[in-house]
C-alpha positions as CSV (number, residue, x, y, z in Angstrom):
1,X,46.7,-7.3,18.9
2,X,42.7,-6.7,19.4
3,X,40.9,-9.7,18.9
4,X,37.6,-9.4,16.8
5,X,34.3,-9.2,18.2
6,X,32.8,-12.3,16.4
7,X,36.0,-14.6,18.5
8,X,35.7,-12.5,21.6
9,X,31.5,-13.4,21.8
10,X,32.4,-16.7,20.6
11,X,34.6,-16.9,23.7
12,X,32.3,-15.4,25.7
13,X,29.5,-17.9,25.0
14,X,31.7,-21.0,25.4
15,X,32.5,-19.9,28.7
16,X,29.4,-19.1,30.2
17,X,28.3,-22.6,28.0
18,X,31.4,-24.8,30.0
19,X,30.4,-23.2,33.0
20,X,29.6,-25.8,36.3
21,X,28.1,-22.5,38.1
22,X,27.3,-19.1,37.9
23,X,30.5,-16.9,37.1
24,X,30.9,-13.5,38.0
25,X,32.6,-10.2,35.7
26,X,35.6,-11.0,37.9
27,X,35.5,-14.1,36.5
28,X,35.0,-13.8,33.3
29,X,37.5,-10.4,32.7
30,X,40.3,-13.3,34.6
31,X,39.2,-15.7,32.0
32,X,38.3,-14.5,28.5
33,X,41.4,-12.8,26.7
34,X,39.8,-9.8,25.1
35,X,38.7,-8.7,28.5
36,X,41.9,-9.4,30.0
37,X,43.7,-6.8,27.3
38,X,40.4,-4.3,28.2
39,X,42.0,-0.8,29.9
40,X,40.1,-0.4,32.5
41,X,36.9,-1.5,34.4
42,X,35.0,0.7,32.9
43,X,35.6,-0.3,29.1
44,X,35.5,-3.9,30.4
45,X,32.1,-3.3,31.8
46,X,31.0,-1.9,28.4
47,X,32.0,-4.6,26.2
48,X,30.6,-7.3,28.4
49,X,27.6,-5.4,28.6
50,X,27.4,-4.9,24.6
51,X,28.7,-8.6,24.4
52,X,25.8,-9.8,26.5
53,X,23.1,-8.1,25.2
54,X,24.4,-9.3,21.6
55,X,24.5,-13.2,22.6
56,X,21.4,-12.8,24.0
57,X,19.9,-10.8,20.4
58,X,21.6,-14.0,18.8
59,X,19.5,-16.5,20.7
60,X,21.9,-17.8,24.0
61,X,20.0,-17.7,27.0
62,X,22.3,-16.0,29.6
63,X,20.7,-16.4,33.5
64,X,22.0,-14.0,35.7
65,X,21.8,-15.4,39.2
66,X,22.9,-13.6,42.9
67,X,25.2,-15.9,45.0
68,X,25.2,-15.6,48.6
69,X,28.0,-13.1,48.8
70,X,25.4,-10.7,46.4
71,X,27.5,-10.6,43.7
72,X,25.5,-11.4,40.3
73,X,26.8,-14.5,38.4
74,X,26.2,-15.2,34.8
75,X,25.6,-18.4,33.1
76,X,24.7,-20.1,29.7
77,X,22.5,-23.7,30.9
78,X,22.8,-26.3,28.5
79,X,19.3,-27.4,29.0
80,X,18.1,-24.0,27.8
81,X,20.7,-23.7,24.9
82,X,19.7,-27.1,23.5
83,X,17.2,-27.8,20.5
84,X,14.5,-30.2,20.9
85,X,15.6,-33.3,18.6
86,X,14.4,-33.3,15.0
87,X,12.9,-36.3,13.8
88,X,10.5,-36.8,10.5
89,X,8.5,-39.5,9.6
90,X,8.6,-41.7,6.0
91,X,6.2,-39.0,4.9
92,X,8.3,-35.9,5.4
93,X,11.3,-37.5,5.0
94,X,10.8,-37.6,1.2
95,X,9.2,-34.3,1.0
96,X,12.4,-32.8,2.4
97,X,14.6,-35.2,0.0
98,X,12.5,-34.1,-2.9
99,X,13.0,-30.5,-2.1
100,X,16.4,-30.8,-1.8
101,X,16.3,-31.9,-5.5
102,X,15.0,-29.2,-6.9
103,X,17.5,-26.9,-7.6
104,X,19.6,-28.6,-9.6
105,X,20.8,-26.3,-11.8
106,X,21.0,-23.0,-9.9
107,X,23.5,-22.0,-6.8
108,X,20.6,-23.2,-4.2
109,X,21.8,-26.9,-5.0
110,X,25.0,-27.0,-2.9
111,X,22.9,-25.6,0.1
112,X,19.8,-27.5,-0.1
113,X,22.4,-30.9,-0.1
114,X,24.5,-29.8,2.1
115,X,21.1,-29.1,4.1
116,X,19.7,-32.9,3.7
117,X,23.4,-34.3,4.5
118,X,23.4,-32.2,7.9
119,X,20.1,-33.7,9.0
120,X,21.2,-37.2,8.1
121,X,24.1,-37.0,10.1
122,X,22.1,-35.3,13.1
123,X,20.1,-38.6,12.7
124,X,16.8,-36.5,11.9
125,X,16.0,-38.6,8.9
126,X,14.7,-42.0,8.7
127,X,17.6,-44.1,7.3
128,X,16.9,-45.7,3.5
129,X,17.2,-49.0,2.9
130,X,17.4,-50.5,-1.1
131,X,15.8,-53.1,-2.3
132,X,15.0,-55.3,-4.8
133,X,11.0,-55.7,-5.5
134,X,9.3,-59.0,-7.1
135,X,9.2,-56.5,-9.9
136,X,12.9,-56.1,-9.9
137,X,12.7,-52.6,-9.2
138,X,14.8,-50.9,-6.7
139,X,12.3,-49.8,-3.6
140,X,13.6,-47.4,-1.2
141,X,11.9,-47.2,2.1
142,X,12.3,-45.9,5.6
143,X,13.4,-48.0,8.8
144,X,10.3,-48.2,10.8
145,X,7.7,-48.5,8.0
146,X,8.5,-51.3,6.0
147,X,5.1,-51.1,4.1
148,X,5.9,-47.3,3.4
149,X,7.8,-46.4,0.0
150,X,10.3,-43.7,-0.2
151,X,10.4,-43.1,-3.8
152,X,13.4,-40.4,-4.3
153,X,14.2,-42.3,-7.2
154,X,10.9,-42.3,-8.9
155,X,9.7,-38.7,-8.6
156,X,12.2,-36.3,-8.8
157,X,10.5,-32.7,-9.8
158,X,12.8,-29.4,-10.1
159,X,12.7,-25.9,-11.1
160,X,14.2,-25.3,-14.4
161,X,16.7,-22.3,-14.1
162,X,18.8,-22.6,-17.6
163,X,19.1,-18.8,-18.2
164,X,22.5,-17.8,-17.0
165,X,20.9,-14.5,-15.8
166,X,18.8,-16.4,-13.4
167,X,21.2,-16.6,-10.5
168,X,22.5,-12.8,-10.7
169,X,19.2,-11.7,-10.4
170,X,18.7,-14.0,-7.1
171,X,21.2,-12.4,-5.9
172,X,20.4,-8.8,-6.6
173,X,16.8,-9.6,-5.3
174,X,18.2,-10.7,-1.8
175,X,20.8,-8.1,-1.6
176,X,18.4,-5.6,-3.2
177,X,20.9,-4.0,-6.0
178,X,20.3,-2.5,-9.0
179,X,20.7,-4.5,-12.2
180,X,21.8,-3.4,-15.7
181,X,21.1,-6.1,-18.8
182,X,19.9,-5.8,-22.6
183,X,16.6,-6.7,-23.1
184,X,15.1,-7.6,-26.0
185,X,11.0,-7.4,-26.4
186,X,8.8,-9.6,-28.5
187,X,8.1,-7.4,-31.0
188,X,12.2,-6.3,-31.7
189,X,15.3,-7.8,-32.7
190,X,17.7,-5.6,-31.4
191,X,17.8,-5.7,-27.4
192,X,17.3,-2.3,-25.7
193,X,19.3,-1.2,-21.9
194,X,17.2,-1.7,-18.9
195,X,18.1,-0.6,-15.7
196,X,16.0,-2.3,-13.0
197,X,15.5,-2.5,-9.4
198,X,14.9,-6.3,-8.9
199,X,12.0,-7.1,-6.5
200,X,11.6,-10.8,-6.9
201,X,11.5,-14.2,-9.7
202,X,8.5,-15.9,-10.4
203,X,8.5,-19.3,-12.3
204,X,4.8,-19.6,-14.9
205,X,4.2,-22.3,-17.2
206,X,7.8,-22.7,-17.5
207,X,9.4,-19.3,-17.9
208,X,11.1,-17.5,-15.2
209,X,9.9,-13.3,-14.9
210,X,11.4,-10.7,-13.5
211,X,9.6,-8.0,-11.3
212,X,11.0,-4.8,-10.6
213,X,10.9,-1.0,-10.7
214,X,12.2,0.2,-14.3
215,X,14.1,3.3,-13.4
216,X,14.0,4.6,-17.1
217,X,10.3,3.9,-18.1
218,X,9.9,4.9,-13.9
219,X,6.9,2.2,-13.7
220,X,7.0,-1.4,-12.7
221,X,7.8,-4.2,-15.0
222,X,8.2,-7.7,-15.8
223,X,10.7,-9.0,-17.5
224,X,10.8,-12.7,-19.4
225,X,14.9,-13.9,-18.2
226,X,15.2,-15.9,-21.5
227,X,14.4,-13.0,-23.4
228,X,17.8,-11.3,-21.6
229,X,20.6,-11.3,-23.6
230,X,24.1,-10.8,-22.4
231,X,25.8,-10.6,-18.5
232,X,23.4,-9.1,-16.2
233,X,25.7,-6.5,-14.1
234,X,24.6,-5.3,-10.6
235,X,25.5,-1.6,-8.8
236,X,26.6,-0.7,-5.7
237,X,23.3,1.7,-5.0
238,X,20.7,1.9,-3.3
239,X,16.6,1.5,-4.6
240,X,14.9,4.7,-5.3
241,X,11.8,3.4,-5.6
242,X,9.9,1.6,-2.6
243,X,9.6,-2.2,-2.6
244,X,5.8,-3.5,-2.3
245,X,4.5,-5.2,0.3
246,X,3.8,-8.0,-1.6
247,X,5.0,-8.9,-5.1
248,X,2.4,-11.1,-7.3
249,X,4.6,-11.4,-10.5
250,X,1.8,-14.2,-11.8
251,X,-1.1,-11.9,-11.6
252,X,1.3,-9.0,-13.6
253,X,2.4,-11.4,-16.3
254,X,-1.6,-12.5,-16.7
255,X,-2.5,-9.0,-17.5
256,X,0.7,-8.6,-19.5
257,X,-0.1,-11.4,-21.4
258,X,-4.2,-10.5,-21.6
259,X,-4.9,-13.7,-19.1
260,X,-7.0,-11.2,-17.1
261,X,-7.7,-8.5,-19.8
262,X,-10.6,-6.5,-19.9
263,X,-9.8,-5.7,-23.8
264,X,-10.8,-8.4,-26.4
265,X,-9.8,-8.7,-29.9
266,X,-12.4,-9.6,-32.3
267,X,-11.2,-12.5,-35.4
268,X,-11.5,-14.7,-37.9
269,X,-11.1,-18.3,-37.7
270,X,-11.1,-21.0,-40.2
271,X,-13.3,-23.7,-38.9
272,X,-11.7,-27.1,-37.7
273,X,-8.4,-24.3,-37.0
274,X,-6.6,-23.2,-34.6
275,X,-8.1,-24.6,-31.2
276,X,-5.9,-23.5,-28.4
277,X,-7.3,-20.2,-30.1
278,X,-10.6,-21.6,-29.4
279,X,-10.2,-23.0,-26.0
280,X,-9.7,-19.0,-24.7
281,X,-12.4,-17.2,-26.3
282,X,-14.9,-15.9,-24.8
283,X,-17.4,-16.3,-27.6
284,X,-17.4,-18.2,-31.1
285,X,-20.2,-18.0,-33.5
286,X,-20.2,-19.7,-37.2
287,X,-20.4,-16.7,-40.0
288,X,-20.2,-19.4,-43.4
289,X,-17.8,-20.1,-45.8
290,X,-15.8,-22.4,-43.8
291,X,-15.1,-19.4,-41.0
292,X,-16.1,-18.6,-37.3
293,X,-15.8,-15.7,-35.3
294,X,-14.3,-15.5,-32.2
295,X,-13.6,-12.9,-29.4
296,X,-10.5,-13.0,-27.4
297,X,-8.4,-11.7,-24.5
298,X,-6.1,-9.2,-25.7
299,X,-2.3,-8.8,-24.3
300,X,0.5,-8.2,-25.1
301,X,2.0,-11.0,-27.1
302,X,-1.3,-11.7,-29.3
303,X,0.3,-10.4,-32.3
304,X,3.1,-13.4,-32.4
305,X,0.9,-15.9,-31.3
306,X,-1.6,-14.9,-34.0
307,X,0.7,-14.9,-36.5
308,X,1.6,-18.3,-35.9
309,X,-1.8,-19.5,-37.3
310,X,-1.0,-17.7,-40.7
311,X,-3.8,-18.0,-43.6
312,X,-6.1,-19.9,-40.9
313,X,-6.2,-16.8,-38.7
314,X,-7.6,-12.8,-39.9
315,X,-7.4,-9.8,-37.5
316,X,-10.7,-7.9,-37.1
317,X,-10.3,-5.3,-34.6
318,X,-8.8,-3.6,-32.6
319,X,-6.6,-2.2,-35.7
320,X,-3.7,-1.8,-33.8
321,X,-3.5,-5.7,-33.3
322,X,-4.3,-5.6,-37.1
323,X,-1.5,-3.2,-37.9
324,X,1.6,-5.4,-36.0
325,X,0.1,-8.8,-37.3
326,X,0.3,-7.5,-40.7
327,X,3.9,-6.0,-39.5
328,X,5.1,-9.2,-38.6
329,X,4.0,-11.5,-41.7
330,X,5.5,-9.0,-44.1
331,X,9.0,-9.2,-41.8
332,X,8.6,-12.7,-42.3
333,X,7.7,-12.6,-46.2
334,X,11.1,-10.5,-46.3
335,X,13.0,-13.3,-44.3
């Protein structure tokens, strides 16, 4: 029966690893099994060749070396196959245990454990010890820097990723597959189809986005994940649309949202009201009656968040903002 590439290099490479001294193709076709079942020299020479050039592509440094009767021998050197030892201080040591942390709630979790567990067993991280403080707190600190605190147990930050459609997406990002999901926007109740070609996530003040290519709107968009409703299915296709160079879903959500908007919208504001309203305008100015006036960035969004301010808050221009405020506080009258 043939034997698989991936066991016939893995063979390969622990022979020319075990080796005392150079070995020949004699030697190897005699000892590897795959190359004893080979037809002929010729296909022998091939695969080798292939095989070499793939350990080598892999990272195994294979010397080829002439012996005295001018034959060329091949062999793997430990010295050369060998990683330098991995050691971290207190410092880095917690940064690394911190990381490890923070995907708790998303498939990364398993690796980024099994990760830290791999290192402490490779005895690349400084070993915890417990103990109780005057305080009677725990303390955790690292062998080798008793003065130094190692404070797992104390800070523990992590990325939230609740959204079930969070780890599809990671997926069809790395594998770059087209996604299928129903979307539903701010302004609508019933969620709409979307096909997308996922580029990358982006986590900003606490919502995870979506970037991709919109194959039905053919334009780039960002998608909010918690306003995804239902399973998020992936295709066996290819992108039709090329990936940029470099993805900045924060600067596309700011625009989206009117963080870097050139447009303003121009309102009302009862006075002593509505200061996170107040904390982004770009100008405020007192008009009497108990009202000021303030200009604002205008995105997409504005309409809800006004609308949250209710009798505190009037539209000015543009009228379009006007219009869906208006929208929205009779939908809500209705409700």
């Amino acid at each position: 029966m043939a034997i698989v590439k991936a066991e016939r290099l893995m063979n390969v490479a622990l022979c020319l690893l075990g080796a005392r001294r150079p070995l020949t193709k004699r030697e190897l076709r005699g000892s590897v099994e795959a190359y004893i079942e080979a037809s002929g020299d010729d296909s022998f020479n091939r695969m080798f060749e292939r095989d070499k050039e793939d350990l080598r592509e892999l990272g195994l440094v294979i010397d080829a070396v002439e012996n005295l009767e001018g034959e060329t021998g091949y062999l793997a050197r430990r010295d050369s196959n060998r990683l330098p030892p991995i050691t971290f201080d207190a410092a880095e040591a917690t940064a690394l245990g911190l990381a490890a942390r923070v995907w708790q709630q998303a498939r990364l979790a398993g690796a980024a454990s099994g990760a830290l567990q791999k290192l402490h067993a490779a005895g690349g991280m400084p070993v915890q010890e417990s103990g109780e403080g005057p305080d009677g707190a725990t303390a955790r600190r690292a062998s080798g820097e008793p003065g130094q605190a190692y404070p797992h147990s104390a800070l523990e930050p992590y990325i939230p990723a609740r959204e079930a459609a969070f780890e599809p997406l990671m997926l069809a990002c790395r594998d770059r597959r087209p996604v299928v999901f129903d979307y539903r926007k701010s302004n609508s109740a019933r969620p709409e189809r979307r096909q997308v070609e996922p580029w990358t996530l982006e986590c900003w003040r606490g919502q995870w986005y979506l970037a991709g290519y919109d194959r039905d709107r053919q334009a780039e968009r960002v998608f909010r994940l918690s306003r995804i409703t239902g399973a998020v299915r992936s295709k066996a296709a290819a992108f039709t649309a090329p990936v940029p160079d470099q993805v900045t879903v924060r600067e596309s959500v700011e625009r989206w949202a009117g963080e870097r908007s050139s447009r303003s919208a121009r309102i009302r504001l009862r006075s002593g009201a509505g200061y996170p309203l107040r904390a982004r305008a770009g100008m405020v100015r007192e008009v009497g009656d108990g009202w000021d006036e303030l200009e604002i960035p205008y995105g997409h969004g504005l309409d809800a968040w006004l609308v949250e301010f209710g009798p505190d808050v009037l539209v000015l221009e543009p009228a379009e903002l006007r219009a869906d405020v208006v929208d929205r506080l009779r939908a809500v009258a209705k409700g």
